[in-house]
Each structure stands twice: as C-alpha cells, then as structure tokens.
N, C-alpha and C positions, 0 to 999 in steps of 0.2 A: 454651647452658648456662654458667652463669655460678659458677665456682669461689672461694671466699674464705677465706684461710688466716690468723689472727687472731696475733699475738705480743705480747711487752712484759708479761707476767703475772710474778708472783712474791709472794714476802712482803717487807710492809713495814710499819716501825710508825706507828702511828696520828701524823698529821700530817706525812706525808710525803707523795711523789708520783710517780704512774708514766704513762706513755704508753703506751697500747695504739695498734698499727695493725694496719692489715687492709687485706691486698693481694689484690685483686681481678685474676680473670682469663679468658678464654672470653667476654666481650663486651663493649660500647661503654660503660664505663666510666660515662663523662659524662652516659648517659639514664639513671642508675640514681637513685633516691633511696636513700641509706643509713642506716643506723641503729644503734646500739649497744642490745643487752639483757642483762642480768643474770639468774640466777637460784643461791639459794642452796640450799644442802638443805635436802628437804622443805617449799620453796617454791613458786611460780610464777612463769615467766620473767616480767622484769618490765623497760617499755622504762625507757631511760636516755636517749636524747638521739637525735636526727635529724638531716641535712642534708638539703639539694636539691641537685639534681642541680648546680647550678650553683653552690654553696656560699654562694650568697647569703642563706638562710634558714637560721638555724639554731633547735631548739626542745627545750628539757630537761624533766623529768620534776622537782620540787619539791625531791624530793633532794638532789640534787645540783645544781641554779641555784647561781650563783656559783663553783661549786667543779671543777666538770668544764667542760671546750670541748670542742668535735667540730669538726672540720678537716676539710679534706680535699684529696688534689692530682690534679687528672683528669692530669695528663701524667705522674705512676706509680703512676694506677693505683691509689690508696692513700688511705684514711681512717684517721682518726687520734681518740685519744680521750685527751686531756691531764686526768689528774686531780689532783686538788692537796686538801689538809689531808683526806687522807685517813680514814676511820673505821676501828670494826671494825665496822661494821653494813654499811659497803662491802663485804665479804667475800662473794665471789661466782662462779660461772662467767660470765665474760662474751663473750657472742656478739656477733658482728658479721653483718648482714642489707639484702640486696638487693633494691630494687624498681624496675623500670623503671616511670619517672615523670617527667614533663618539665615538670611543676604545682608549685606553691607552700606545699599545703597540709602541714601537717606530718603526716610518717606516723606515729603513734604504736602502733599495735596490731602483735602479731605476724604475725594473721591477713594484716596488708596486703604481708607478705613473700613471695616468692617463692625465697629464696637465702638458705643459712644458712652461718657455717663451722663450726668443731666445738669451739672456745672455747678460752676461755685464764684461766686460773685465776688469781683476785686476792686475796690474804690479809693483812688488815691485823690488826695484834697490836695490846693494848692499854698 
C-alpha cells in the first residue's frame, strides 16, 4: 500500500510560482509512474502532468506546457511539480497519484491510478 502526502499549496498572485511535492511511502518508489491532477469546484478532476518511473518521460496536459515541470527524485521518495506564471484559472485542488508501471507510455487518465493523496490547495488571485 502505497501512501502519498502532497505539500507546497498556498495563495499566490497571478504570475507567480509555487512547487508542489509529494512524498511517497509504503513502496518501491521507482516502479511507480506518477502523476499530478487538479480539480476545482464543481469541476472534474483533471490530469496535469506525468512522469515514469524513471523520470525519463515526462508529458503535460495543454494547460499548462511550458509553464509547469514535473520532477522527480526516486532516492526521497519524492515528486515534484514546479509551476511558474501562474493564473487564476490555476486555481485548484491539486492531487498527486500513483501507478506501478515500468513502461513509457504516459499515464494521463485518473482511472489508470491506483494511489491518491488527499491534495493540496492552490489559489492564484488576479
């Protein structure tokens, strides 16, 4: 069972920037593909960005290309989600989600998760 506990949220005004991470724990790190999703109220969750397992791949959501990186470090444990020129349409609960997957393809759907954490609140002003 694999635990993930998300940080880095807050308010910020619009074209600024914040780092989310999300520390992963309860198993092998490095065979997970991870992912970042948003959802705002009265929305639906909506993916943001992916890794592989190996960091080698990374794949964004139109959004946010250019403006967001997804990182990640298997030795803590740890994905990372660097946003920069922030909006207010950013304005979101953002979750972070785990899939053991040792493949290439990018995981984009939520369905393909298996591991959620409980999210981390992002508020950009205008």
């Amino acid at each position: 069972q694999v635990q993930l506990v998300e940080s880095g949220g807050g308010l910020v005004q619009a074209g600024g920037s914040l780092r989310l991470s999300c520390a992963a724990s309860g198993g092998t790190f490095s065979r997970y593909a991870m992912g970042w999703f948003r959802q705002a109220p009265g929305k639906e969750r909506e993916f943001v960005a992916t890794i592989t397992w190996s960091g080698r791949s990374t794949y964004y959501d139109d959004s946010v290309k250019g403006r967001f990186i997804i990182s990640r470090d298997n030795a803590k444990n740890t994905v990372y989600l660097q946003m920069n020129s922030l909006k207010p349409e950013d304005t979101a609960v953002y979750f972070c989600a785990a899939t053991e997957y040792l493949g290439y393809s990018p995981k984009a759907l939520k369905d393909e998760y298996d591991y959620w954490g409980q999210g981390t609140q992002v508020a950009v002003s205008s």
